[in-house]
N, C-alpha and C positions, 0 to 999 in steps of 0.2 A: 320509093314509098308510094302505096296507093293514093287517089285521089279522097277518099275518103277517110285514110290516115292523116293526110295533110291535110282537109279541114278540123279534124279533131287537134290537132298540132296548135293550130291557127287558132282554134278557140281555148286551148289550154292557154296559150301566152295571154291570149283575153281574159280570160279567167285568172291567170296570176296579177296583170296590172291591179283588174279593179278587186280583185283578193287587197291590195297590197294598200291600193288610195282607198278603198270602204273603210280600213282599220285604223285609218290616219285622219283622225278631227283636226281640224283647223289649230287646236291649240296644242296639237303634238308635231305639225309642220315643222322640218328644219328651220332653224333662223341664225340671224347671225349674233358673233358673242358680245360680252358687256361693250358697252359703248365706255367713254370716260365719265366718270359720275359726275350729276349736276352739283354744282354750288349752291347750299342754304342753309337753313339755322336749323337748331334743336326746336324752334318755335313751327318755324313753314318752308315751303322746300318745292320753292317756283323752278321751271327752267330755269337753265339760264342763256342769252342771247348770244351765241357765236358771231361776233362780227367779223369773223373769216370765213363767216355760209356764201354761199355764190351765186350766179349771176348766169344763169347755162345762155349760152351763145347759139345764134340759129345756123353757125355755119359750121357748127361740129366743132371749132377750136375749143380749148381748153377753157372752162369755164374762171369767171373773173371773178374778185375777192368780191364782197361787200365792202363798201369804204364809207366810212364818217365822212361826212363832206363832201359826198360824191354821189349826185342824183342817178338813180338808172332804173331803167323799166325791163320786168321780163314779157317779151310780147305774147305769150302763151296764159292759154286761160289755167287758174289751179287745176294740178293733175288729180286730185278726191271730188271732182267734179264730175267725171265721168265713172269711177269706181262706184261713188254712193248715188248717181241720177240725180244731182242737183238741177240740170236744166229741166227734166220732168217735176220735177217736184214747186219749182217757179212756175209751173200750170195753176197748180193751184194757192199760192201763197208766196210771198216775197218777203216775210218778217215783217208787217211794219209797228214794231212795238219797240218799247224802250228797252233796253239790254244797258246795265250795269256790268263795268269791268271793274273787280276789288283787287288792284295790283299797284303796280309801279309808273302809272298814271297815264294818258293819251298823249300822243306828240299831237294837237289839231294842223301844225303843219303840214303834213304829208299832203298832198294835192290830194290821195286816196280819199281823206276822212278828214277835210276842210267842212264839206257841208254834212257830215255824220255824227260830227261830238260837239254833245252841248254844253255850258258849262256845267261842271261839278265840283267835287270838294278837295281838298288835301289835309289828309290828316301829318301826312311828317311836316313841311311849312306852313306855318299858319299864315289865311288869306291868301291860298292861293285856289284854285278852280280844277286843279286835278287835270289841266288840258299842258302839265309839263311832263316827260320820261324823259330823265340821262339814264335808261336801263334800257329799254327797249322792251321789254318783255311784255309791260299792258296794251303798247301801243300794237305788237306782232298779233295780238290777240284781238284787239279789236278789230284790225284789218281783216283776220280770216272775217270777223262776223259781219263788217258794215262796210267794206272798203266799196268807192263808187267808183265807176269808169273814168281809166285817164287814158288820154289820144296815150297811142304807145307803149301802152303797157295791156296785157291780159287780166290782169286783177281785178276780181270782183269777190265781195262776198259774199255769202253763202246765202246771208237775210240782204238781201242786197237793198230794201229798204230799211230796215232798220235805223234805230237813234241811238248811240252811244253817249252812257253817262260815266264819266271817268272818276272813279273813286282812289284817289291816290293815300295806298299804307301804307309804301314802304318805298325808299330811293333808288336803292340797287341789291344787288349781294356781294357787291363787293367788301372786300375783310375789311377795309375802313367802313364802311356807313354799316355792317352786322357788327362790330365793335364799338361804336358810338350812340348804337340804338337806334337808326336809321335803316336797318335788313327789315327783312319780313317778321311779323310782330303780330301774335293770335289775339291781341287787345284791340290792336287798332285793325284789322282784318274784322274780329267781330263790329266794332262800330260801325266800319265799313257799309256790310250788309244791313245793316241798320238803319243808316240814312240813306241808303240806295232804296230801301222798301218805305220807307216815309217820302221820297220824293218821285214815286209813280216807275220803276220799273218792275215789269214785267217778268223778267229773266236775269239773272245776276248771273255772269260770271264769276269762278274763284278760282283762279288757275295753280294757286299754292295748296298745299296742305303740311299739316302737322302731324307729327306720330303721335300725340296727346292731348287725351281730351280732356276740355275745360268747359266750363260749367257757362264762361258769357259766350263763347260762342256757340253751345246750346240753346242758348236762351235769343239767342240774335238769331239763328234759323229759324229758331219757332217764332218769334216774334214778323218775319220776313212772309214767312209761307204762311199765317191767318194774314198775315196785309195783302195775301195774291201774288206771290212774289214766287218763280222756283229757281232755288238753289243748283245750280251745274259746277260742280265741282272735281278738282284732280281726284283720283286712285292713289297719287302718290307715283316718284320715280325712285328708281334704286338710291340707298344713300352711297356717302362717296368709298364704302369697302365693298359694294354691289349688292350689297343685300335686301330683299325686294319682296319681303314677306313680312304680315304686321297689317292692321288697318289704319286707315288716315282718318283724318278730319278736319273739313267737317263733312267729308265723306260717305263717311259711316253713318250718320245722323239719317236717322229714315226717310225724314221731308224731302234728303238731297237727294239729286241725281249723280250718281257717284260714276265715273267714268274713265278706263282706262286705256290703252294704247294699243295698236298692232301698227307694221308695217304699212305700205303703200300697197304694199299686194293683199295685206289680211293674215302676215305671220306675227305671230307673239314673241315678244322678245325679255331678256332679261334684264332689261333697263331700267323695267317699271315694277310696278310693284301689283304682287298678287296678292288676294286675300279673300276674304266671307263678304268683304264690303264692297268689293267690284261689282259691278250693273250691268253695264254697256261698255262697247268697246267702239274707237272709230281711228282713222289713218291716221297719226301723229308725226309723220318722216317726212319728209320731202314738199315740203311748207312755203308754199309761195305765199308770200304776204307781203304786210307794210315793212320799212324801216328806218327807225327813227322818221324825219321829216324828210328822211333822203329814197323816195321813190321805195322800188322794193325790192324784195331777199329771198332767196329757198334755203330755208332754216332746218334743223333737224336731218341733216340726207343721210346720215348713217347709222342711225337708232331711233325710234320712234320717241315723243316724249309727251307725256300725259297733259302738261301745259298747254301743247295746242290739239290735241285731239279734246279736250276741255272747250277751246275755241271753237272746235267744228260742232261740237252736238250742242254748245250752246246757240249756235248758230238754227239748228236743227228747230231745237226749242223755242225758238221764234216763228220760223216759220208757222211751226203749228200751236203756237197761242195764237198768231196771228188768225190764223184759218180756224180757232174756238175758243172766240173772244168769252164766249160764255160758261166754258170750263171752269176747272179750278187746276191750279198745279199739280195736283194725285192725280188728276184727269191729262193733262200735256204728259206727265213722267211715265204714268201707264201707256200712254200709244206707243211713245219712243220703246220701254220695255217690252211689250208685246207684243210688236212686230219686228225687233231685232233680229237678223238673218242668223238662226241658229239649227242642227242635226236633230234635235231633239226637242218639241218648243216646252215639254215641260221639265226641260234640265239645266241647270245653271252651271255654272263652274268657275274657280276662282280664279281664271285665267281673262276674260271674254267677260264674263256675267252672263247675261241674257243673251249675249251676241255682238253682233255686227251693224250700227244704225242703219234703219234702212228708212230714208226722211218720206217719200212719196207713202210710201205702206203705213207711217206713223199718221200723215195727214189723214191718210183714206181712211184709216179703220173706224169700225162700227163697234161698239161697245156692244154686245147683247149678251156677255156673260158666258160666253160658251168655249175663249180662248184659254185655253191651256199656257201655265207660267206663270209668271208672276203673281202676288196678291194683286187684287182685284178692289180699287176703291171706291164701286159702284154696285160688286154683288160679291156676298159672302159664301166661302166656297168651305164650308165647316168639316162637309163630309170628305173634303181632298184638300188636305193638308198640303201645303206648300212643302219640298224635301228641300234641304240644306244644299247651299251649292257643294258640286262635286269637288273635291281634292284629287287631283289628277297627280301630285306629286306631293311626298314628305315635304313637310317644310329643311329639313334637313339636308335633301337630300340635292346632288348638281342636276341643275335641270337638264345640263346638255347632254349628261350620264345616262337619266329619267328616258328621255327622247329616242337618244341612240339603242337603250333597250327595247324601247320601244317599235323602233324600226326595224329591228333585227328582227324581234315575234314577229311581226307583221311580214316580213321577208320571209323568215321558215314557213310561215303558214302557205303564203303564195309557193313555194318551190316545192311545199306541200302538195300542194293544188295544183301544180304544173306534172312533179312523177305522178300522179294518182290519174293524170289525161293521160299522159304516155301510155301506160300501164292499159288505161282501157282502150286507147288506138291499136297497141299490138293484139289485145285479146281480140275483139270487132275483127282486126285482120284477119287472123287465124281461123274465125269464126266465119268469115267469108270466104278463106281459102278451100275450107274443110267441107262448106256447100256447095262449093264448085266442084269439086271433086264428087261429091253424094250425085249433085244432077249427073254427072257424066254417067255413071254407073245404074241409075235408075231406068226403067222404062218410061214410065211419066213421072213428071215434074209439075208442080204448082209454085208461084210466085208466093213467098211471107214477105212480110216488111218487117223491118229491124227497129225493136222496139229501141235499141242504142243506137239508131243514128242519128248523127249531132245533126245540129242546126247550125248555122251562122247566126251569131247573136244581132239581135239590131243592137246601130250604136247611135247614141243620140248626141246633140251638141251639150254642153256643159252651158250654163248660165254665168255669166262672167260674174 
């Protein structure tokens, strides 16, 4: 084969990869399948706490259980640290505002979050401060957002100044305490955020959601968001037949920040739930955090789970109230939406929302009206209608069916695009052989250039 065949060769196979990854969005990525469905009621539908997540080992053994009763430190900092540029984004802000958790209440034990949780309330026992979890799940959550440096372990979180107010709804989801009235409860979740906005926070966490909407906890966002408060709330996770389509709430509710799941790499997965009320997406898997009062856990490793990607962009959201003390909550929810790392920034989709948070680009941005995506709660954009997020897939239909069609189109197109190089390497050949032969037989010869001859493409590095 000529030399000049084989760089046409060479840029065909180029030409079919990026044929193949241009046709593949983030939210058409292979992933892997249902995880086991979370535990929770007809009312709300928190993670729930694995306490067989692990403990990864620095010497490559097998990683160790999580144990009740059994302190241990992971010495590595959270791995969504380096994915979303946490340590850039602590240049300019640290969280230091009050962040509300409305869950299953703070352990203040944990050495983590001794000096991060103050007291607050508990709606399931009465007279208690909301600084007890036998569930683990408020307290996994605050850790992502406030955990402070312990000798020996990696852990920190995200608003690493931050103050944790512990709003305790609900005990556990165990089938005793959702049987007794003691599970997750959209009565006492609205009250919640109620007294979390009457006692000065800033960002509320809500790491449950419900498939049904109710009129107090409408009236409890609204009432939250005029006191200056924003709402960060689940998407929703798959229920336990895996189905993962539907809006949540209080989600869905405009004031909130509605927030759903991907992998540790940035894949979507069928664990959670899509919809028109998805926003924002951030890493939900692979969860170093608190646990209970016993040191800490990598929770979530095999599915992502909307609960603590909840945790991280609430986290997020600190940050940058923190860094625009002077905003309002439309004004913190817009940065996060409008600098979410997305292909198209005025396309949404029920998969992702807006994107992928991206906290340094939420703090930096400049409002001047001119970003593409989301409403705008600072300039009215009449003439450019906001479109409906994209439906990438029937609600009907298997995603992983969805996907794999997908990939196949996208594969004939590239192998399209690889015979259609071939085709014009042999022709070029031909076409060169056939001038060599004419110079031979000529008296004079003149030099043309070949308006088909390839280039070597540049390649550039990908942005992680």
């Amino acid at each position: 084969m000529s030399e000049q065949r084989t760089h046409i060769v060479r840029w065909a196979h180029t030409a079919l990869l990026t044929c193949v990854c241009a046709l593949l969005p983030l939210s058409l990525l292979p992933h892997a399948s249902h995880a086991q469905a979370p535990v929770g009621t007809s009312h709300s539908q928190p993670a729930r706490v694995d306490h067989r997540a692990r403990i990864p080992l620095a010497n490559g053994d097998e990683p160790q259980a999580c144990q009740v009763g059994k302190t241990q430190y992971v010495p590595i900092e959270p791995p969504v640290f380096e994915r979303l540029g946490i340590q850039q984004a602590w240049e300019l802000s640290t969280g230091g505002v009050l962040v509300a958790v409305v869950d299953s209440g703070v352990s203040s034990a944990n050495e983590h979050l001794k000096e991060a949780v103050q007291p607050g309330t508990d709606f399931v026992d009465s007279g208690g401060d909301g600084r007890t979890d036998v569930d683990g799940h408020g307290t996994a959550v605050a850790g992502q957002i406030a955990s402070r440096p312990v000798e020996g372990s990696g852990l920190v979180g995200i608003a690493k100044s931050a103050q944790i107010l512990p709003v305790r709804v609900y005990a556990s989801t165990r089938p005793e305490d959702t049987d007794n009235g003691r599970g997750p409860n959209v009565k006492r979740t609205a009250a919640g955020i109620r007294w979390a906005a009457d006692h000065g926070a800033k960002i509320i966490a809500v790491p449950a959601s419900s498939p049904s909407d109710h009129a107090e906890l409408a009236q409890a966002v609204a009432y939250a968001t005029n006191a200056g408060a924003l709402i960060v709330a689940s998407a929703g996770n798959a229920d336990p037949n895996g189905e993962n389509s539907g809006v949540r709430f209080p989600a869905n509710y405009e004031q909130v920040l509605s927030v759903s799941a991907v992998t540790l790499q940035g894949q979507p997965s069928d664990s959670v739930v899509h919809g028109v009320h998805v926003e924002v997406a951030a890493p939900g898997s692979d969860v170093l955090t608190t646990f209970l009062q016993w040191g800490d856990c990598v929770l979530s490793g095999e599915q992502p789970s909307t609960s603590y990607s909840t945790g991280y962009v609430a986290g997020i959201a600190a940050l940058v109230a923190a860094a625009h003390p002077e905003e309002t909550p439309a004004d913190w929810k817009y940065r996060i939406l409008a600098t979410a790392l997305r292909s198209t920034p005025s396309e949404r989709n029920e998969i992702v929302g807006w994107g992928i948070v991206a906290p340094k680009d939420a703090i930096n941005f400049v409002n001047d009206g001119t970003q593409d995506g989301p409403p705008n709660p600072r300039y009215q954009r009449a003439d450019r209608p906001i479109p409906p997020p994209v439906r990438l897939v029937k609600p009907e239909e298997d995603l992983t069916k969805s996907r794999t069609q997908y990939l196949t189109i996208a594969a004939g197109i590239g192998v399209a695009v690889l015979l259609g190089s071939l085709v014009a390497a042999t022709l070029i050949d031909q076409r060169r052989q056939t001038r060599k032969r004419a110079r031979k037989s000529s008296v004079t010869t003149r030099h043309v250039s070949n308006p088909f001859s390839p280039r070597v493409p540049r390649t550039e590095s990908g942005q992680k």
